[in-house]
C-alpha positions as CSV (number, residue, x, y, z in Angstrom):
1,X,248.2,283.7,285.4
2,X,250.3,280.8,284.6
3,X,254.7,280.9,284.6
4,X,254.7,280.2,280.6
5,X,252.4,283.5,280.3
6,X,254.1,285.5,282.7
7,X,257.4,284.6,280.7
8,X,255.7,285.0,277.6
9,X,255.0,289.0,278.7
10,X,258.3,289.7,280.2
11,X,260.4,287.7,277.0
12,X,258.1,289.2,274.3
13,X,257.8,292.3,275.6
14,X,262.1,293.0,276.0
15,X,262.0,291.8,272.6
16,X,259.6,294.2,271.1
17,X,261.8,296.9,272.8
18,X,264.6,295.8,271.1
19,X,262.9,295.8,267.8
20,X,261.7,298.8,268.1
21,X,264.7,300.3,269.1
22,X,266.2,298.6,265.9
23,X,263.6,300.4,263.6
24,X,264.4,303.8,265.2
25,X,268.0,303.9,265.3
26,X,268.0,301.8,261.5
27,X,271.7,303.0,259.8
28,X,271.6,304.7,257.0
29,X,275.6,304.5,256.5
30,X,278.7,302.4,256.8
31,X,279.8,304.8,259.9
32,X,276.7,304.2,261.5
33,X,276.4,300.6,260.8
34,X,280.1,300.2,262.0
35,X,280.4,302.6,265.4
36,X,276.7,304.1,265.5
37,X,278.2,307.2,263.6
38,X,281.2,307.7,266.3
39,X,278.7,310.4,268.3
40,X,277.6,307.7,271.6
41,X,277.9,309.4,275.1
42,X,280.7,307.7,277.3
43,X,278.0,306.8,280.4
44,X,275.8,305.3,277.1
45,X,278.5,303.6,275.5
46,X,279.6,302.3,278.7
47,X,276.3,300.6,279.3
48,X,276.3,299.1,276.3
49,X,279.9,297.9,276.4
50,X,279.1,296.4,279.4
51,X,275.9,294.2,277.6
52,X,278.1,293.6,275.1
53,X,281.1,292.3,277.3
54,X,278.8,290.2,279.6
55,X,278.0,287.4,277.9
56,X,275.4,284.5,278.8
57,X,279.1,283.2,279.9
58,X,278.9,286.0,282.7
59,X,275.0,285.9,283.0
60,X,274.1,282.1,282.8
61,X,277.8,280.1,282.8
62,X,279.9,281.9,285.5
63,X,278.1,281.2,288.6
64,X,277.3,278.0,287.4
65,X,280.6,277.1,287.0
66,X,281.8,279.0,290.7
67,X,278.9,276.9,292.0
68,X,280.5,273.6,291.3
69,X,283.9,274.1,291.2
70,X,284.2,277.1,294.0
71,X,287.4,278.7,294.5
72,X,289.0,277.1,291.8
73,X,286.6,278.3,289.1
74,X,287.3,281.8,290.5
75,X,289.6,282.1,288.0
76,X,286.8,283.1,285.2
77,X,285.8,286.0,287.6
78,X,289.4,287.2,287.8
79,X,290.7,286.5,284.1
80,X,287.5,288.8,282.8
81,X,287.5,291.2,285.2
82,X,291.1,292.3,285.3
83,X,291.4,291.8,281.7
84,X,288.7,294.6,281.3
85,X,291.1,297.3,283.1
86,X,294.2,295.5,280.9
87,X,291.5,296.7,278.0
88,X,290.7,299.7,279.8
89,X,294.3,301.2,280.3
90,X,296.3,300.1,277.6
91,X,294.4,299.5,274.6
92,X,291.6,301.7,274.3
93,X,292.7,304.8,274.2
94,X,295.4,304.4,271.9
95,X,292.8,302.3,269.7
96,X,290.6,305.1,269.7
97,X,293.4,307.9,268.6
98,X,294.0,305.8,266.0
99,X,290.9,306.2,264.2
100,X,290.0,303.2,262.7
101,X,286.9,301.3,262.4
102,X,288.1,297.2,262.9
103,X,291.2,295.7,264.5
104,X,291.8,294.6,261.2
105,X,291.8,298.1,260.0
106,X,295.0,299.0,262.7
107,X,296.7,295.8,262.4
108,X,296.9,296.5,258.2
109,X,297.8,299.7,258.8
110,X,300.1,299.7,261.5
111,X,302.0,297.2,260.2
112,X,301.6,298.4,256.6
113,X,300.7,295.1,255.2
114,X,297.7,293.1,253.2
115,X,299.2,289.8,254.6
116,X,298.8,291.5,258.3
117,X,295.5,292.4,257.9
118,X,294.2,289.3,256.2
119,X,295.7,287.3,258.8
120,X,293.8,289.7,261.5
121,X,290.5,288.6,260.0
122,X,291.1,285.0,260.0
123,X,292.2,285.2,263.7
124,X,289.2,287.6,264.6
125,X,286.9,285.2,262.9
126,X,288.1,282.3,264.6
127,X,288.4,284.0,268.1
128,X,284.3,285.5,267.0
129,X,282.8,282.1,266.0
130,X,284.2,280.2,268.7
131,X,282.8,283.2,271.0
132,X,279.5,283.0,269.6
133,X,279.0,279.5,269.9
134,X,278.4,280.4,273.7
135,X,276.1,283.0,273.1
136,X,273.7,281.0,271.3
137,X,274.2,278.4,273.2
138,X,273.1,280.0,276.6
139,X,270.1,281.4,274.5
140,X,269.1,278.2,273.7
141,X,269.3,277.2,277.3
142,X,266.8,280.1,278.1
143,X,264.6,279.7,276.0
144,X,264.3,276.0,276.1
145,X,262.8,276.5,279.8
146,X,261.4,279.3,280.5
147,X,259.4,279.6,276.5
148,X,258.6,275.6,276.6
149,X,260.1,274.9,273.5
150,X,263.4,272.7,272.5
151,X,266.8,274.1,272.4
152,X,266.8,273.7,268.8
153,X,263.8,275.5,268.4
154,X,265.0,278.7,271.0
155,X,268.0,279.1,268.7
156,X,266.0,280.5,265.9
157,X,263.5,282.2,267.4
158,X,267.0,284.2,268.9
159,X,268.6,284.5,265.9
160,X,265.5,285.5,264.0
161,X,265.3,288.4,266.9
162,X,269.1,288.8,266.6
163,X,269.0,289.3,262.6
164,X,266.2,291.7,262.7
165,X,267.8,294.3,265.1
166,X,271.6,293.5,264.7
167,X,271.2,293.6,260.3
168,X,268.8,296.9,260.6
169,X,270.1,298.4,262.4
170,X,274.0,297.6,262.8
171,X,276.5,299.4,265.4
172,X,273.6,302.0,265.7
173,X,271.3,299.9,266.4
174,X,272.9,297.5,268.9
175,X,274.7,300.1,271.3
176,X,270.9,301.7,272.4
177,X,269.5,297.8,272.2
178,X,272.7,297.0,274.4
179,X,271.7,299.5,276.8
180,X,267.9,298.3,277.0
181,X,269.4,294.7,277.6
182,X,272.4,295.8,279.9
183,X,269.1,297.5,282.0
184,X,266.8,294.4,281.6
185,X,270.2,291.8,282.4
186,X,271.3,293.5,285.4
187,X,268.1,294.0,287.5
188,X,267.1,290.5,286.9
189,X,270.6,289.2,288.1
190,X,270.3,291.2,290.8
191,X,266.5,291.1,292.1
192,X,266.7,287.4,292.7
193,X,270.0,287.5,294.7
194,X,268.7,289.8,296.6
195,X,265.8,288.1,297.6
196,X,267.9,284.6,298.5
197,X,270.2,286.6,300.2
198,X,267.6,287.7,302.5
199,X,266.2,284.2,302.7
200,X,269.3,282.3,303.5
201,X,271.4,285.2,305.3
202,X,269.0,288.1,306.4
203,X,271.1,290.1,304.5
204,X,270.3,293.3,301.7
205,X,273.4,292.7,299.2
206,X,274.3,289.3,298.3
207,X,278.2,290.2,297.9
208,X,278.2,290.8,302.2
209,X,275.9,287.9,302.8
210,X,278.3,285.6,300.9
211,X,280.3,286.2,304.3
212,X,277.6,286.4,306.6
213,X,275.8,283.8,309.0
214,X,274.0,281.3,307.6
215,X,270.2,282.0,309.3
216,X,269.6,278.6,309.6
217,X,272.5,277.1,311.3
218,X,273.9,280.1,312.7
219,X,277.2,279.0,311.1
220,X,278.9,281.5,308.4
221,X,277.4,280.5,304.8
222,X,280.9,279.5,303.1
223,X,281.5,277.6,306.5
224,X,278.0,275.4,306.1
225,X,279.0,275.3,302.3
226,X,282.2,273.4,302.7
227,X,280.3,271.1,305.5
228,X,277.6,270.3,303.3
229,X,279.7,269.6,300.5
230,X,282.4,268.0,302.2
231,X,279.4,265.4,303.6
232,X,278.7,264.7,299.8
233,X,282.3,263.5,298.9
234,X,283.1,266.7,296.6
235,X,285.8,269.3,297.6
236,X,285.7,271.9,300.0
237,X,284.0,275.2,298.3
238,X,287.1,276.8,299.5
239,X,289.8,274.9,299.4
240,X,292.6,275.8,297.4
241,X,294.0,274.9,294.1
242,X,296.7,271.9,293.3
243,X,297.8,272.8,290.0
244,X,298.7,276.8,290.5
245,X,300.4,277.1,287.3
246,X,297.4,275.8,285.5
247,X,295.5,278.4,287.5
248,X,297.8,281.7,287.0
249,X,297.8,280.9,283.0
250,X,294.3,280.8,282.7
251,X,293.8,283.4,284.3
252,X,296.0,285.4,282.6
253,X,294.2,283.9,279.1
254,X,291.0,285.3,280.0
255,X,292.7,288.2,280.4
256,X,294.9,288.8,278.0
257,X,292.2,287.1,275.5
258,X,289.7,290.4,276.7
259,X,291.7,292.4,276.1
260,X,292.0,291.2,272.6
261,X,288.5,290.6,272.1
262,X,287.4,292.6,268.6
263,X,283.4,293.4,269.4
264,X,284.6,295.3,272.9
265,X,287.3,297.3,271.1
266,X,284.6,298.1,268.3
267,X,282.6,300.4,270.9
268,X,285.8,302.5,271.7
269,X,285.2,303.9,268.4
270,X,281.7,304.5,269.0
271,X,282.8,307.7,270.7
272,X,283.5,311.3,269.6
273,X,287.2,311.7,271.8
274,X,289.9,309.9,273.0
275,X,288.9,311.1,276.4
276,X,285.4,309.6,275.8
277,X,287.2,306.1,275.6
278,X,288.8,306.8,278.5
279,X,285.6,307.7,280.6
280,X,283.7,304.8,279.0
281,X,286.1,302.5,280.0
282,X,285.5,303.8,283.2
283,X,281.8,304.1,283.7
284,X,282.0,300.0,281.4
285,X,283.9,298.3,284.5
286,X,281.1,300.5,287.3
287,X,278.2,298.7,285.0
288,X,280.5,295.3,285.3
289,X,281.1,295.3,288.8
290,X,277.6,295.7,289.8
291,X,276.7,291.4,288.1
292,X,280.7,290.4,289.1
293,X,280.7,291.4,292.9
294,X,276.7,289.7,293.1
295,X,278.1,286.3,291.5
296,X,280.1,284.9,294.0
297,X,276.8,285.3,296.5
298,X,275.0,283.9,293.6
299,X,277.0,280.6,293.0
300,X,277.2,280.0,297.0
301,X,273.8,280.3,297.4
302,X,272.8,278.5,294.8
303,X,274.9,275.4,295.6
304,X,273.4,275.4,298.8
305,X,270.1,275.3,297.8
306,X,270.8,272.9,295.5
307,X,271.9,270.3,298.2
308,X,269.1,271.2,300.2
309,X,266.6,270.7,298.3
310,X,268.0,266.8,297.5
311,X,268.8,266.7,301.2
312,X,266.3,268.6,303.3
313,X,267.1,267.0,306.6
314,X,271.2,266.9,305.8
315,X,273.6,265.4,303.7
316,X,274.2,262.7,305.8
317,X,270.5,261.8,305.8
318,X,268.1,260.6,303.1
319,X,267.6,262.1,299.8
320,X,264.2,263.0,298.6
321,X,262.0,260.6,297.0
322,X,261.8,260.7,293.3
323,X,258.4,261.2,293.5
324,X,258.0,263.5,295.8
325,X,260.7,266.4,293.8
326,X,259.6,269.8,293.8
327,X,258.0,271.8,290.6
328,X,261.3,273.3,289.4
329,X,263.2,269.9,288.9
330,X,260.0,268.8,286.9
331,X,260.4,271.7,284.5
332,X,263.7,271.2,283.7
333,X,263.6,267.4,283.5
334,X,261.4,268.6,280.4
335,X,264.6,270.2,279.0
336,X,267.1,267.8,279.0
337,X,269.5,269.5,281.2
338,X,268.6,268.0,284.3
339,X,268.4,263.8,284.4
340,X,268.2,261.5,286.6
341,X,268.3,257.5,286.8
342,X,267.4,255.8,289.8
343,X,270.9,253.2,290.0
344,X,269.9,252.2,293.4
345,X,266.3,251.4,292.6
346,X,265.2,253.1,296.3
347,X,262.9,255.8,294.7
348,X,265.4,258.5,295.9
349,X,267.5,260.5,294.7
350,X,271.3,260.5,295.5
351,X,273.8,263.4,294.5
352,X,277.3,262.8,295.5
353,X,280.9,262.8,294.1
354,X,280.9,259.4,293.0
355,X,284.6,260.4,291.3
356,X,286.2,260.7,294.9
357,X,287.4,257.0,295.5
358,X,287.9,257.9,299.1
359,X,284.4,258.3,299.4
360,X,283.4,255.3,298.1
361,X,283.1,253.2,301.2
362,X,280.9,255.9,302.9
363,X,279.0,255.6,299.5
364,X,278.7,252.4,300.2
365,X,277.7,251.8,303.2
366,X,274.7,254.0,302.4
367,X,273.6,252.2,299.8
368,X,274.9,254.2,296.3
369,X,275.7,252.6,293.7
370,X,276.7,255.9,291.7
371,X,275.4,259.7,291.4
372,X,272.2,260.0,290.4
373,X,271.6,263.4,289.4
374,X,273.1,265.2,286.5
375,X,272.4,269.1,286.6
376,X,273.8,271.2,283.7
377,X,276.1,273.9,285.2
378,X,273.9,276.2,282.7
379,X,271.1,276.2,284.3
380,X,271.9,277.3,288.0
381,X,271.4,280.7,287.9
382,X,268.4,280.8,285.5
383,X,267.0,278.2,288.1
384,X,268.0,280.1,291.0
385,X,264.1,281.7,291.8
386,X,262.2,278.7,291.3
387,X,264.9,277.0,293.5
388,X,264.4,279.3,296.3
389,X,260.5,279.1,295.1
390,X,260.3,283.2,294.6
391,X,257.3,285.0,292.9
392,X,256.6,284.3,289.1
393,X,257.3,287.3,287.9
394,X,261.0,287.3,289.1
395,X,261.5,283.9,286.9
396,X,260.0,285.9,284.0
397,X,262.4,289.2,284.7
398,X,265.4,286.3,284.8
399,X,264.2,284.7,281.6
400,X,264.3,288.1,279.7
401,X,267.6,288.6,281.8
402,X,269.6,285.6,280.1
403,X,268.0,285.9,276.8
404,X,269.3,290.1,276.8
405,X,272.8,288.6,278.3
406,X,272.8,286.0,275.4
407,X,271.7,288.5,272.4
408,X,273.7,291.3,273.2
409,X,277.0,289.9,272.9
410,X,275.8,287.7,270.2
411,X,275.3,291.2,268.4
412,X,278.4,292.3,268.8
413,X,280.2,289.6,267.7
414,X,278.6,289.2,264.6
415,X,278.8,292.8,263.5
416,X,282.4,292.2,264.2
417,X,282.5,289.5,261.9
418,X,280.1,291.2,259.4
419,X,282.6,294.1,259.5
420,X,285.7,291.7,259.2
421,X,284.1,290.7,256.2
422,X,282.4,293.8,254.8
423,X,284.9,296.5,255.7
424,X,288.3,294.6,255.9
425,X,288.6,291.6,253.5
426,X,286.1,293.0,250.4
427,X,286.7,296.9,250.4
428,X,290.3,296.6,252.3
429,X,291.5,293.7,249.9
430,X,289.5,292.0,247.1
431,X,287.7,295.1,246.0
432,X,288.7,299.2,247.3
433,X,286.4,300.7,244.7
434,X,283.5,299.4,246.2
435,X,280.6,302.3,247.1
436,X,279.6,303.2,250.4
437,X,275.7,301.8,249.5
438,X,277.7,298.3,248.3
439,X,279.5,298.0,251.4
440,X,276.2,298.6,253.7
441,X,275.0,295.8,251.3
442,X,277.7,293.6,252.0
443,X,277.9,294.2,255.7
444,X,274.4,293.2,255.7
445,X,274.7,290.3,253.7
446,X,277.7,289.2,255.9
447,X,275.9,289.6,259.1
448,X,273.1,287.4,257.7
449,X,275.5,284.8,256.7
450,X,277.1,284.7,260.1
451,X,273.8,284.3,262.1
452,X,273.1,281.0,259.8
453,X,276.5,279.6,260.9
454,X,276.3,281.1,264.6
455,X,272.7,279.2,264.6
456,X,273.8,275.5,263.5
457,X,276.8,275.8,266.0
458,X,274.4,276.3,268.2
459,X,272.8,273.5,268.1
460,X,275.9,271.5,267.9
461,X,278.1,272.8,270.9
462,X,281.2,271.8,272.2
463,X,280.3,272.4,275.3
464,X,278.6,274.6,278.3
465,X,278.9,278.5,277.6
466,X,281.6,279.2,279.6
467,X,283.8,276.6,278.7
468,X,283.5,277.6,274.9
469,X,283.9,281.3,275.9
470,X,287.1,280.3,277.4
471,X,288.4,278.8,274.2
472,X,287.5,281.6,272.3
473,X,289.8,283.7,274.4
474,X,292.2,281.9,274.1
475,X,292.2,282.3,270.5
476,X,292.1,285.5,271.0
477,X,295.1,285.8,273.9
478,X,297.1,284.2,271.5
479,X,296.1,286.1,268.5
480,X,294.9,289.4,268.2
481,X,296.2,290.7,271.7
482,X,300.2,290.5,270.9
483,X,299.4,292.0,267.6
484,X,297.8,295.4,269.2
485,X,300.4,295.5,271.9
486,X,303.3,295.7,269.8
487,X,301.6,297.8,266.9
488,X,301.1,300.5,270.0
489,X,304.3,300.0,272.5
490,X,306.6,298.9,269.9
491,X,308.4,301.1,266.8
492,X,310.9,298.1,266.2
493,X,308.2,294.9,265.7
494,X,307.6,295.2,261.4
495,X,305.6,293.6,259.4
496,X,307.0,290.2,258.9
497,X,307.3,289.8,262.8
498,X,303.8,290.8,263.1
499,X,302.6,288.2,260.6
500,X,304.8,285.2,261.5
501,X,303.5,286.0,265.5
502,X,300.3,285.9,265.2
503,X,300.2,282.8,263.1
504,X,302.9,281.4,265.4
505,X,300.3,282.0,268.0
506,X,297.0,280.9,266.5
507,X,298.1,277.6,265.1
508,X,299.9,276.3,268.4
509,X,296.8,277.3,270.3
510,X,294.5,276.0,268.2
511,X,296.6,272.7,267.3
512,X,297.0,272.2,271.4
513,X,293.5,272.3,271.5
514,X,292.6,270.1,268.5
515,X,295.1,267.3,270.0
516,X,293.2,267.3,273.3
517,X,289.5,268.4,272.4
518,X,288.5,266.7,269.8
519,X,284.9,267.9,269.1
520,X,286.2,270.6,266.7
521,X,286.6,267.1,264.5
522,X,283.2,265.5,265.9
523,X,281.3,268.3,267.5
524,X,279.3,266.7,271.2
525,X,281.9,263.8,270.6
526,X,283.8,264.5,273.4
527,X,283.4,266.4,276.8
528,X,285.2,268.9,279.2
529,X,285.0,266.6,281.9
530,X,286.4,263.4,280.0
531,X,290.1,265.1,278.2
532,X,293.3,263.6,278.6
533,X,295.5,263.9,281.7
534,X,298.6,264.2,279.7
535,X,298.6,267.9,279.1
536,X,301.7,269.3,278.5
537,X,303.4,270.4,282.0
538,X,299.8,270.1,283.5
539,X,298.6,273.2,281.0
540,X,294.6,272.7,280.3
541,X,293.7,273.7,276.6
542,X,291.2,276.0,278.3
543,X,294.9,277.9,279.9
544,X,296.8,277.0,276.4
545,X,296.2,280.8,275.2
546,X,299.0,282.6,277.3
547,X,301.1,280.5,276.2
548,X,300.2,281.2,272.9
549,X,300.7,284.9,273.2
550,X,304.0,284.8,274.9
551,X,304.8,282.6,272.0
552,X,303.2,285.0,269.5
553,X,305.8,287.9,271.4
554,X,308.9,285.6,270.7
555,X,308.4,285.2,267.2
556,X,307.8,288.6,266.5
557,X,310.6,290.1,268.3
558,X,312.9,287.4,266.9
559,X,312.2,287.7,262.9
560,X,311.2,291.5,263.4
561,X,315.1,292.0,264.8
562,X,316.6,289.7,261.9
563,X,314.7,292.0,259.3
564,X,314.5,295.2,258.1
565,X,313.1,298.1,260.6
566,X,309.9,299.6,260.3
567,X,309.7,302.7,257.4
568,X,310.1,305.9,259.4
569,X,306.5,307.0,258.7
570,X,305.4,304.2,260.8
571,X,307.7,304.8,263.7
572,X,306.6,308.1,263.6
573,X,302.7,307.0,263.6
574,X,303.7,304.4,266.5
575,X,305.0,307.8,268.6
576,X,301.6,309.5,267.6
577,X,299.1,306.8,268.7
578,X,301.3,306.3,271.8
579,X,300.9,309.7,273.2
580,X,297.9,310.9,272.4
581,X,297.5,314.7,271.5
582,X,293.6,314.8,270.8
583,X,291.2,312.7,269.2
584,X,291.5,311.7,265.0
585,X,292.6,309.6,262.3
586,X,296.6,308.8,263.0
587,X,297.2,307.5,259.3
588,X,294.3,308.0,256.5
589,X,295.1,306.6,253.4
């Protein structure tokens, strides 16, 4: 049986599960089509919030990105997973006590205001569409190899699949499609890690093989890494990072910016209790750690690979002949995302850090005239079992893998759009008399709507998932996350401070980033690795989101203590949602 069939099975057949689940579990209200009708078991709702949290950013764009830049691009690993637990412990629960549907719904509310809550939605909206760009992105990645068609192509066969389960069968339907994909995602990043691990290591789990001998050498595996690499003019994998205050603020971006991400909070309401939240937080970052402690192992290994397969005999001897490159290059040649151009005209191929002008003399006196193979950090890990030439039936599991990883956050953003939409800015603001029935409609119609935009930005991205995940958190960091702080730890924050923060935040963050990223004018214009060095005091617009919260804090503290305090009821609601006395609605108006 051929690779394109057995990826036809595994691909087609996770879709008709997700279908079908979509048919069975179709919403029949606005409850169910906003938080599956509040009534999802925490271990359930856990699972799913862990498909919806890891994105193709996690599944396709992280490794990738640890795999070239090493220790420095920890940072993604560290931002997402300790913003989870920031998430977990202090947002969540209180969230859920609170009753409402949307973080639109609380910020309105809480700070008992049309202007807050209209503001809300244009932030979540931003922080959602830049998030989504990602998604579909890494779907088109997937599908653009491993189903043989273009990019363009894979983005609407995944947003057809998207609109068919996500617009059925809304909240409903996507927590028990999450789970499915959370299942499908997680064995086949695993499977294939385990099997390089054992190949490269002779070692069961990849997370203790990242740190054990390297078979071949005999030499610890990060300790070859850094050799091999270090032989190739690029930076140690190891090695530590110059600019630290760069580092510590985009880490705390990614976290703060999880913390504030809208679809992840939906799914806290999914549950019965407060205590539910709680436990699926808890059982969420269990399902997590499982795919964040394997990618580390999965970048390493991968990197090495790479450089073996170029240089079989060592870096410091030839590369492979052009014509003599194995299967898996070939297919992804076909895709775009791997090139090469022979500069040398020697019929190999040379991969080196033609950026390091120390190296250039070494380069050389071996006769390179310039790198000569460009690999898309995307495609790493979804290349990862052809690279280590594993059976065809672990590419297809992988294929399905990053497709589920794609869709199911994809899902979850746009139903937090759709309810953005649907539930906050038509029935909260233009219209409150709408029926039940013409919300479902409109929630449905707003979804659809969302998937056509989420589509053509697609297919013009700004850049590789991650990177364009990281934006959207900052958006978010800067945004939505000061807002739910202070509507929960502070009685003294009204709703002028509220309003003037989080548009103090959003446009410096997203001004910062227009000034130095220009494809939001002229999208695939410009690219990550060609911005400006003049960054304000060395602060990359991927890190610009901290600073947009602590911003966001300032302002709302400052014009919230030169005006009038919150009404008492509110101070009073602030003191109810804070410590939680059971599960419920805090304010229903």
């Amino acid at each position: 049986m051929s690779q394109f069939a057995i990826n036809l099975i595994f691909v087609g057949g996770s879709f008709a599960l997700y279908i079908a689940i979509a048919i069975w579990a179709r919403a029949g209200s606005t409850k169910e089509f906003y938080v599956a009708g509040g009534g999802v078991h925490p271990v359930m709702n856990g699972m799913a919030t862990a498909a919806d949290w890891m994105s193709a950013a996690s599944f396709i764009s992280m490794a990738g990105l640890i795999s070239v830049g090493g220790y420095a691009n920890s940072t993604f690993l560290m931002g997402w997973t300790g913003g989870y637990v920031l998430l977990a412990l202090l947002l969540a629960p209180y969230l859920r006590k609170f009753g409402k549907f949307t973080v639109p719904d609380f910020i309105g509310d809480r700070f008992y205001s049309q202007s807050a809550r209209l503001v809300a939605v244009a932030c979540l909206i931003i922080a959602s569409v830049t998030y989504v760009i990602g998604q579909m992105t890494g779907a088109g990645v997937a599908f653009s190899r491993f189903l043989e068609v273009s990019s363009d192509a894979g983005l609407i066969i995944a947003a057809v699949i998207v609109f068919m389960y996500a617009v059925l069968g809304g909240m409903k339907g996507i927590t028990y499609t999450q789970v499915a994909q959370y299942v499908v995602l997680i064995i086949a990043y695993t499977i294939p890690a385990v099997f390089i691990s054992l190949q490269l290591t002779d070692t069961l789990l990849p997370p203790v093989g990242l740190f054990s001998e390297h078979t071949q050498s005999g030499v610890p595996l990060l300790q070859k890494l850094d050799e091999v690499v270090r032989e190739l003019g690029f930076t140690d994998y190891t090695a530590n990072v110059d600019n630290k205050l760069n580092m510590v603020l985009f880490t705390l971006s990614l976290m703060i910016g999880t913390a504030g991400l809208p679809h992840v909070i939906i799914r806290f309401f999914t549950v019965p209790k407060v205590s539910d939240a709680r436990w699926s937080a808890g059982w969420a970052l269990v399902f997590i750690a499982i795919l964040y402690l394997t990618a580390p192992a999965v970048a390493s290994m991968a990197r090495l690979n790479l450089v073996n397969t170029i240089y079989p005999a060592g870096p410091t001897a030839e590369a492979i002949k052009y014509e003599e490159r194995p299967d898996w290059i070939k297919s992804w040649e076909k895709t775009g995302l791997i090139k090469h151009v022979d500069l040398n005209e020697d019929g190999r191929i040379q991969m080196y850090n033609d950026k390091n002008a120390k190296f250039e003399a070494t380069a050389t006196e071996r006769g390179w005239k310039g790198n000569e193979l460009t690999v898309n950090n995307d495609i790493l890990v979804l290349a990862n079992p052809e690279i280590a030439n594993l059976p065809g039936w672990v590419i297809g599991l992988i294929a399905a893998g990053g497709l589920a990883a794609a869709l199911s956050t994809a899902a979850g953003l746009l139903l937090a759009i759709s309810s953005a939409i649907s539930h906050d800015l038509i029935k909260g603001t233009i219209n409150p008399h709408i029926t039940e029935k013409q919300e479902l409609f409109y929630a449905r119609i707003s979804m659809a709507v969302a998937i056509v935009i989420a589509t053509w930005l697609g297919m013009n991205p700004p850049g590789f998932a991650a990177q364009t995940v990281a934006l959207a958190f900052g958006i978010a960091a800067a945004s939505i996350f000061p807002a739910l702080m202070m509507g929960i730890f502070s009685k003294r924050v009204n709703s002028k401070g509220a309003v003037a923060g989080m548009l103090s935040g959003l446009i410096f963050t997203c001004v910062y980033i227009f000034l130095y990223l220009g494809w939001f004018f002229i999208p695939g214009t410009a690219s990550f690795e060609n911005i400006p060095a003049n960054w304000m005091f060395g602060i990359s617009p991927l890190s610009i989101g901290a600073v947009g919260a602590m911003i966001n804090f300032a302002v709302a503290f400052a014009v919230s203590s030169a005006t009038e305090a919150p009404p008492k009821a509110i101070q009073d609601l602030v003191e109810s949602v804070r410590y939680p006395r059971g599960a419920g609605t805090a304010l229903d108006h």
